[in-house]
C-alpha positions in Angstrom: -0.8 26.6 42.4 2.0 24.3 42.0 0.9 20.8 41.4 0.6 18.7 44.8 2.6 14.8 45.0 -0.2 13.9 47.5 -3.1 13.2 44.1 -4.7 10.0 44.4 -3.8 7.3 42.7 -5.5 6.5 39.6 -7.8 3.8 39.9 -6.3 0.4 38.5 -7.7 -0.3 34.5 -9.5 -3.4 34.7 -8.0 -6.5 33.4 -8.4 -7.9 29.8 -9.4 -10.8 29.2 -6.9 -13.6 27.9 -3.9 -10.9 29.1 -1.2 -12.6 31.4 -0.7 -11.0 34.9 1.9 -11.6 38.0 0.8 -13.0 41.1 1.0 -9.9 42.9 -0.7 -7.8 40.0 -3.9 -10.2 40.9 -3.3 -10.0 44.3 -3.1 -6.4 44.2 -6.0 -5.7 42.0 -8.4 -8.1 43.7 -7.3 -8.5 47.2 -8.8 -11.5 48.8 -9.2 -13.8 51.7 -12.8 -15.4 51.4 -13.9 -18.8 50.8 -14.2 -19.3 47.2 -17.1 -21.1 47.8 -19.2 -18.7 49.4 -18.5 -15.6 47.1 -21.5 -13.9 46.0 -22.2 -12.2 42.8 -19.5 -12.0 39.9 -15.5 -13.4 41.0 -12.8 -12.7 38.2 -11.2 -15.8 37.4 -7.7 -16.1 36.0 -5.9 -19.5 34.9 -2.3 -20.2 35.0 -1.0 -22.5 32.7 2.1 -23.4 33.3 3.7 -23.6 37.3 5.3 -20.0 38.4 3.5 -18.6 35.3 1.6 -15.8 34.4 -2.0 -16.2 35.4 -4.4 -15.4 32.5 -7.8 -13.1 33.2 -10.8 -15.0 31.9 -13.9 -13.6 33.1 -16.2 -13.0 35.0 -18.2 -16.4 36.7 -20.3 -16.8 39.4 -20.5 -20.2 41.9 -23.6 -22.2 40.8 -22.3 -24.6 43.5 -19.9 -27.2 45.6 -19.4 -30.3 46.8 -17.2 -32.4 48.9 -18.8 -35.5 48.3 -16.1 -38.2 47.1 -17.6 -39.8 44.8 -17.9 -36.5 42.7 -14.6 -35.6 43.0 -12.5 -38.5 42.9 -13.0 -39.0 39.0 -11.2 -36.0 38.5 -8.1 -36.6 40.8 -5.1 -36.9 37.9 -2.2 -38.3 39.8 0.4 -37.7 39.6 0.0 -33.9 39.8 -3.9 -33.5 41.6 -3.7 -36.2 44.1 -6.6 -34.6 46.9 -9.4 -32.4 46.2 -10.9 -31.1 49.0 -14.3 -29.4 47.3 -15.2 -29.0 43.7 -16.9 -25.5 43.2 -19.0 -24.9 40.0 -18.8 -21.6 37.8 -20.7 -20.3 35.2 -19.9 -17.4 32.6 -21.6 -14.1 34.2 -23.7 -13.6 31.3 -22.7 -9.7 30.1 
């Protein structure tokens, strides 16, 4: 039988880490839409480094905690670029 267009799509490899991705590559792979805050269990976590960059995959973390509490966050405020935090949430390293 002649082969069908209609196969389903493979699923996505999983990201490496310290490999650059687009936006919408994340966005694709993950999806999204919760609060960080409340995620449960591991969260991939990519850093961009430089504005309109790629974002960079670093792991996996869980959230150990947040805080809105002011006094926490306003040491790391670095005007002129990070002028309001609204909550700090805390990761650690999924441990493999």
């Amino acid at each position: 039988s002649a082969m069908s267009d209609a196969s389903p799509s493979p699923a996505p490899a999983p990201h490496v880490v310290g490999k650059g991705y687009e936006f919408d590559e994340v966005r694709s792979f993950l999806g999204g839409g919760i609060k960080l805050a409340e995620t449960r269990g591991p969260l991939p976590v990519y850093v961009r480094r430089t504005e309109g960059g790629q974002w960079f995959y670093n792991g996996l973390y869980e959230v150990t905690s947040h805080t809105t509490d002011p006094t926490i966050i306003r040491p790391r405020l670095m005007p002129p670029k990070i002028v309001a935090i609204d909550r700090l949430v805390f990761l650690k390293r999924c441990s493999a």
